[in-house]
C-alpha positions in Angstrom: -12.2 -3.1 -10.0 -13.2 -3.6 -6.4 -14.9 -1.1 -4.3 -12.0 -1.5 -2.0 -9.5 0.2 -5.2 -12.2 2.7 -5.7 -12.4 3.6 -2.3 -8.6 4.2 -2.2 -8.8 6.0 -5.7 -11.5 8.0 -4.0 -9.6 8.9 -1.2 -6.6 10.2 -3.3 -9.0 12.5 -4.7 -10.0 13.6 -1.2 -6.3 14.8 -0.6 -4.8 11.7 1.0 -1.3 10.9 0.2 -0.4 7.7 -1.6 0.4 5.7 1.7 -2.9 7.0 3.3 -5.1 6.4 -0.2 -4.7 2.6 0.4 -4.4 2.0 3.9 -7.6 4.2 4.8 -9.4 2.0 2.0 -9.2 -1.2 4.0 -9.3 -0.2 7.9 -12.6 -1.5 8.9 -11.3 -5.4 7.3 -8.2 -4.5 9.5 -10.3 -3.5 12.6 -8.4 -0.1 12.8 -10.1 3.5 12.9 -9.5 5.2 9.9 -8.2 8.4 11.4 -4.8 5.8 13.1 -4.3 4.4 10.0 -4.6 7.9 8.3 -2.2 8.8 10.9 0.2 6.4 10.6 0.6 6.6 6.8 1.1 10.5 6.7 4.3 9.7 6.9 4.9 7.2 4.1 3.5 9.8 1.8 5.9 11.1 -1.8 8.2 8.2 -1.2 8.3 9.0 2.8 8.6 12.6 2.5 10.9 13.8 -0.9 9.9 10.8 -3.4 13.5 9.1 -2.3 12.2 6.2 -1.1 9.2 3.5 -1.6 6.2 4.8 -3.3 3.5 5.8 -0.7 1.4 3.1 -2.5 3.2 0.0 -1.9 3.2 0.9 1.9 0.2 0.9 2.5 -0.6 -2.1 0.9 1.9 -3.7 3.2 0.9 -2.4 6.2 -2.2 -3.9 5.4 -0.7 -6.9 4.8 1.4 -6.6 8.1 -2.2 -5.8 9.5 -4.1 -8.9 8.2 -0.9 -11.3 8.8 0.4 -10.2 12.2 -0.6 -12.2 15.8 -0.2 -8.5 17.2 1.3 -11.1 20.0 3.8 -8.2 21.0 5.2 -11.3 23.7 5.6 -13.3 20.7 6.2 -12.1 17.6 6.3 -14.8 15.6 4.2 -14.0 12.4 7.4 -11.6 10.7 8.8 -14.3 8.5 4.5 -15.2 7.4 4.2 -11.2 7.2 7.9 -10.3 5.4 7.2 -13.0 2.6 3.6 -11.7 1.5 5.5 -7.8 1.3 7.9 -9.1 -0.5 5.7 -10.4 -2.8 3.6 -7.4 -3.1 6.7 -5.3 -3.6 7.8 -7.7 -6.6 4.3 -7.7 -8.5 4.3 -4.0 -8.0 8.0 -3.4 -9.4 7.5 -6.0 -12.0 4.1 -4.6 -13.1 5.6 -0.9 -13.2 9.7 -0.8 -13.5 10.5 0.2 -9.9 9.2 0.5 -6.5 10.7 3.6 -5.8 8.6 7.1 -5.6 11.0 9.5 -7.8 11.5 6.5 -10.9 8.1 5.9 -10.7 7.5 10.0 -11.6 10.4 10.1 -13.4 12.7 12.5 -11.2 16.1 12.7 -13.0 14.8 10.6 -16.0 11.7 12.8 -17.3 10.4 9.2 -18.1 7.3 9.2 -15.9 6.4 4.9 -15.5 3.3 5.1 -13.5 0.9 8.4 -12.1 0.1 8.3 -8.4 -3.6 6.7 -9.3 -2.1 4.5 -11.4 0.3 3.3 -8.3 -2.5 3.1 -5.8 -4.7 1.4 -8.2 -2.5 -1.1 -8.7 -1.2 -1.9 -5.0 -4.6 -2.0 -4.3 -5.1 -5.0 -6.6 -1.7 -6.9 -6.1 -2.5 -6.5 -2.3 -6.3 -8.3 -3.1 -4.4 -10.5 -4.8 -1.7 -11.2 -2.8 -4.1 -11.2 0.3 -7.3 -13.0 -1.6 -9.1 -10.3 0.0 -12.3 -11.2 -2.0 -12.2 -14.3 0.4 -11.3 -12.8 3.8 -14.5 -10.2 3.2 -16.9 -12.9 2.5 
């Protein structure tokens, strides 16, 4: 495991939501302070506030992505398409990997069939976003 997905496990543990967890753990290889990103991912938090929607997880992991892939040319925006398809693909590994995407499957609201705890969520969209990214290379 990286120190990048212990970091993020470590930051769970430290009371940030899911969203938060993951962003926070990369924000210096983003060049963003932490307490922006930690901002910006309160919201993204229990499936973006009632475990409805996208685990808080996956996210982050793709604002990272968006992050790492964008020009941040707001004149000319033309990295979307680069930035959509490397989402996409985390939000495939990660639904593949755990039988949804969504916040309230993944705890089992309405089912009682829990498929993944929150650590186990950001630990894993941690490590499909390495992958995805090749992190390992962009640090070095």
């Amino acid at each position: 495991m990286s120190s990048r997905v212990e970091k993020a496990l470590e930051n769970h543990g430290k009371g940030y939501n899911c969203c938060q967890a993951v962003a926070c753990a990369y924000a210096d290889l983003v060049g963003v302070d932490e307490n922006l990103i930690f901002a910006a991912g309160e919201g993204f938090g229990a499936g973006m506030g009632g475990m409805q929607c996208t685990c808080g997880a996956v996210s982050g992991a793709c604002m990272v992505a968006g992050l790492l892939k964008s020009s941040r040319n707001t004149k000319e925006p033309v990295t979307k398409g680069a930035t959509y398809r490397v989402s996409r693909e985390i939000v495939q590994k990660f639904g593949e990997k755990n039988g949804s995407v969504v916040c309230k499957d993944l705890k089992g609201i309405g089912t009682g069939k829990v498929l993944r705890s929150c650590d186990g969520c950001i630990k894993d969209a941690a490590q499909i976003l390495e992958q995805v990214m090749d992190i390992k290379t962009i640090e070095e």
